[in-house]
N, CA, C and O atoms as a DFTB+ gen file, in Angstrom:
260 C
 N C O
     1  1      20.788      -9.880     111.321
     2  2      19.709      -9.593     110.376
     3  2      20.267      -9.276     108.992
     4  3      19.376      -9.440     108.159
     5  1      21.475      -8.861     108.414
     6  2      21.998      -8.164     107.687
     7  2      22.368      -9.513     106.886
     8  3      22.773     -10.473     107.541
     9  1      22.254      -9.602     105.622
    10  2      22.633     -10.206     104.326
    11  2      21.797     -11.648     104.283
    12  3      22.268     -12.689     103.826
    13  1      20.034     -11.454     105.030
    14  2      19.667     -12.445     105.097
    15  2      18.064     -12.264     103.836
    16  3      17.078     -12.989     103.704
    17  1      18.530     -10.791     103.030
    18  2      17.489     -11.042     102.181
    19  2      18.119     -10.698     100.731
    20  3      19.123      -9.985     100.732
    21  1      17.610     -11.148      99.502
    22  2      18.127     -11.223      98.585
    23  2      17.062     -10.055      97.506
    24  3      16.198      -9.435      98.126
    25  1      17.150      -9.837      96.158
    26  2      15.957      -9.432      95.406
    27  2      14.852     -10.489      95.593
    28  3      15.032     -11.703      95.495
    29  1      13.700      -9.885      95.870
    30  2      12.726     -10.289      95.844
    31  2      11.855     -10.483      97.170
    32  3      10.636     -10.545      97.329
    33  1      12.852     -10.552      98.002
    34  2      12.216     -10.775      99.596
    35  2      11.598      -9.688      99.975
    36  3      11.880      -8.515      99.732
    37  1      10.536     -10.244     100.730
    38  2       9.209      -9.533     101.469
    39  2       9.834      -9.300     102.727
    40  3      10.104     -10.221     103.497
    41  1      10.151      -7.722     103.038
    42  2      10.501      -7.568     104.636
    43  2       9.500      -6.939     105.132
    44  3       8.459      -6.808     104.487
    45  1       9.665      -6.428     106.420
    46  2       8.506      -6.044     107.525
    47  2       8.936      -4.726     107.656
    48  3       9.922      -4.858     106.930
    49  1       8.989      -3.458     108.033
    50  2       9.671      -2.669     108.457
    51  2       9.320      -2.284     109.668
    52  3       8.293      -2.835     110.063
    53  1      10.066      -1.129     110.796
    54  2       9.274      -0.480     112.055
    55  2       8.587      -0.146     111.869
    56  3       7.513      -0.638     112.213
    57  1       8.758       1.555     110.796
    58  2       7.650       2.368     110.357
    59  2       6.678       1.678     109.142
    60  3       6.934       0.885     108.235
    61  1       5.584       2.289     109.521
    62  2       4.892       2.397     108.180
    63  2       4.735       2.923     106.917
    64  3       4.510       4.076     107.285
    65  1       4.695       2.963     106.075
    66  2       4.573       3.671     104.522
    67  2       3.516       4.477     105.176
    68  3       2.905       4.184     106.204
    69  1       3.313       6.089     104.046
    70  2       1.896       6.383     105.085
    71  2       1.014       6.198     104.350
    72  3       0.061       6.958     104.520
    73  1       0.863       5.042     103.098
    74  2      -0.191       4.625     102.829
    75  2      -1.483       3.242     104.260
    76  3      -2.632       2.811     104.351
    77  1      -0.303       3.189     104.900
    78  2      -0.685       2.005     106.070
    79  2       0.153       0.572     106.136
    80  3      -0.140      -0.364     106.881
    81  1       1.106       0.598     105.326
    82  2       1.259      -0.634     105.159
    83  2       3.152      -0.597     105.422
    84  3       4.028       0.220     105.138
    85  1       3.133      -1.892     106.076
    86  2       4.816      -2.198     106.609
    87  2       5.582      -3.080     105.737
    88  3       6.808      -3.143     105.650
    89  1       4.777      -3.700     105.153
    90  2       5.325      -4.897     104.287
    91  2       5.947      -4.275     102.658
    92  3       5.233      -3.697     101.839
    93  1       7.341      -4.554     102.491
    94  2       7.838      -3.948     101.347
    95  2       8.813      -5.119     100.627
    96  3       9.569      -5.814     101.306
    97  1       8.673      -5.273      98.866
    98  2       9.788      -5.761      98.659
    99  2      11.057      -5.532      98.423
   100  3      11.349      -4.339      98.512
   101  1      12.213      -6.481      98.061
   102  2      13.526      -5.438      97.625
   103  2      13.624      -5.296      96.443
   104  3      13.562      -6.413      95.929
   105  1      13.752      -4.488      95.666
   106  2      13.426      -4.599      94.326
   107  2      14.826      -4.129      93.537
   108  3      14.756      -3.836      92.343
   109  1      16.062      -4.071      94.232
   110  2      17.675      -3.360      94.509
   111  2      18.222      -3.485      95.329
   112  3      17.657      -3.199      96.384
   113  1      19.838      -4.049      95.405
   114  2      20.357      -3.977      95.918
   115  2      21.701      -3.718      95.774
   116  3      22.299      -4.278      94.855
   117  1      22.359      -2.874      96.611
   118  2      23.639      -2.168      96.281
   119  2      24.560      -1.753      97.318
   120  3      24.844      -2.445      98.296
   121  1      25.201      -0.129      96.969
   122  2      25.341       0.255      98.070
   123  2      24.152       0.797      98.847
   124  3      24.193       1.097     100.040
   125  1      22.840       0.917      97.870
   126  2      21.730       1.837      98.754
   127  2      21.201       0.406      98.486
   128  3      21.914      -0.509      98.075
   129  1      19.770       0.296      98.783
   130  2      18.959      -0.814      98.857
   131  2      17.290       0.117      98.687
   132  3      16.636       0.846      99.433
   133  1      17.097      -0.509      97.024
   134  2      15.506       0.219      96.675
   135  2      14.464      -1.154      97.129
   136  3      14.402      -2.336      96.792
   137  1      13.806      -0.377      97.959
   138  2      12.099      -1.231      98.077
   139  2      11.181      -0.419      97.609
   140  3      11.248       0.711      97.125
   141  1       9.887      -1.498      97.916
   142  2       8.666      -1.095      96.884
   143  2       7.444      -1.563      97.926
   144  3       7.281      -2.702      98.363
   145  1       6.797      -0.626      98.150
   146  2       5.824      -0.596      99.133
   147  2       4.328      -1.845      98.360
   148  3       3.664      -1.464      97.396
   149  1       4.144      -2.905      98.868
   150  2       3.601      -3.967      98.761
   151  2       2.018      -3.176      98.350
   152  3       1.383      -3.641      97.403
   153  1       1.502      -2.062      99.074
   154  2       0.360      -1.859      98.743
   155  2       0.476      -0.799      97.941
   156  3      -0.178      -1.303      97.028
   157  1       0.817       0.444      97.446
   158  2       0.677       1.168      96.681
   159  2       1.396       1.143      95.805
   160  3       1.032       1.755      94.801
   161  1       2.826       0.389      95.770
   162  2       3.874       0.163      94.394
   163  2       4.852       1.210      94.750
   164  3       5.986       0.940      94.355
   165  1       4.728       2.405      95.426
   166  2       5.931       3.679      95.630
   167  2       7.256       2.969      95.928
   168  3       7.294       1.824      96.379
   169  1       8.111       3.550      95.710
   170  2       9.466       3.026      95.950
   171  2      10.273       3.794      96.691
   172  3      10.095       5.012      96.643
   173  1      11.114       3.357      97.360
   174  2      11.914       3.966      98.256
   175  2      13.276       3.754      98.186
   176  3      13.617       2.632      97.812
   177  1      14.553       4.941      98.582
   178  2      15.927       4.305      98.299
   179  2      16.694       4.840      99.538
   180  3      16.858       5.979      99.977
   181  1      17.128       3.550      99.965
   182  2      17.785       3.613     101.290
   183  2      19.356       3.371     101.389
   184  3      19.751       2.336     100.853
   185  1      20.245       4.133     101.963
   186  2      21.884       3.237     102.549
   187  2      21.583       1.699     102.875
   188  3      20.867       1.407     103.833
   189  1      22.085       0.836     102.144
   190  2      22.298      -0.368     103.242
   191  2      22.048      -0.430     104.824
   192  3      21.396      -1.251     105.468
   193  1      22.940       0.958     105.349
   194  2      22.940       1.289     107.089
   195  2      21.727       1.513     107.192
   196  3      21.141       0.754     107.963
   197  1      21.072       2.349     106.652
   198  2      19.658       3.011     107.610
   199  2      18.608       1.862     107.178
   200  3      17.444       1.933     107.570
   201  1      19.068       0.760     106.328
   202  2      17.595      -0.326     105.754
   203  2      17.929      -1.186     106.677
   204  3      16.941      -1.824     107.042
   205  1      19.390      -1.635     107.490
   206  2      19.523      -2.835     108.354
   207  2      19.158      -2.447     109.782
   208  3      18.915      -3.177     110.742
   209  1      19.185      -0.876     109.669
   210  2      18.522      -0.519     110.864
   211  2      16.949      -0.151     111.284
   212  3      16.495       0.256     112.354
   213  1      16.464      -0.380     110.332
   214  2      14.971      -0.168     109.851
   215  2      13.806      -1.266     109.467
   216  3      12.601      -1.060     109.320
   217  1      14.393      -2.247     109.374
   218  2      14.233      -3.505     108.899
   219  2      13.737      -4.262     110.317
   220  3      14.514      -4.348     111.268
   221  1      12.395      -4.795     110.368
   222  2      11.882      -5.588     111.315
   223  2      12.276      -7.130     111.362
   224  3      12.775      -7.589     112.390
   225  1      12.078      -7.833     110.376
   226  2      12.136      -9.077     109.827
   227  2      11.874      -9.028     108.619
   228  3      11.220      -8.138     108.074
   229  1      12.474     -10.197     107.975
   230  2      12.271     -10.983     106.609
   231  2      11.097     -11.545     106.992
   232  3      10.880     -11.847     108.165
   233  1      10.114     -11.760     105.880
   234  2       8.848     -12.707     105.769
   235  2       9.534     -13.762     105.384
   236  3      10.056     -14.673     106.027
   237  1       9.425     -13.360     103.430
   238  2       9.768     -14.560     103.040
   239  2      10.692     -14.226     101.624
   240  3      10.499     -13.413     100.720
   241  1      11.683     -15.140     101.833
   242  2      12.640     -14.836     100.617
   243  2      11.896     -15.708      99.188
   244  3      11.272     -16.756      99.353
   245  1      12.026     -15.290      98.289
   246  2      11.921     -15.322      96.822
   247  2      12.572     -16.823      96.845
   248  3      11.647     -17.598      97.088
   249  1      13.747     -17.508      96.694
   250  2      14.379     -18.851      96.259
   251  2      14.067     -19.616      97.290
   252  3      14.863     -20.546      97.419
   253  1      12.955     -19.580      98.320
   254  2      12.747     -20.146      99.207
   255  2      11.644     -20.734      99.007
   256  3      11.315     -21.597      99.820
   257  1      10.898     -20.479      98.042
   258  2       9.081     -20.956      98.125
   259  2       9.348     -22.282      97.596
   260  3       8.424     -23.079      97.434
């Protein structure tokens, strides 16, 4: 699963945001990895480790459409 999303990709996560919603983009990437919650805009900043372990699936990558 790990180095299969780039900026811009739509992932899935386990948990939910507790606005309701699983779907987040990447909006950073580094040693941490910032997403951005698809329905309310909040952002979040994660280790690389705890986002590849948290991470459901990729939707859809950005250079792919």
């Amino acid at each position: 699963m790990k180095n299969k999303y780039e900026l811009g990709t739509l992932v899935e996560m386990k948990k939910q945001h507790p606005c309701g919603n699983k779907i987040f983009k990447v909006v950073r990437i580094g040693v941490d990895i910032k997403i951005e919650c698809c329905n309310c805009g909040r952002t979040i900043m994660l280790p690389r480790i705890d986002f590849n372990k948290k991470i459901k699936k990729v939707l859809e990558v950005e250079n792919e459409r």
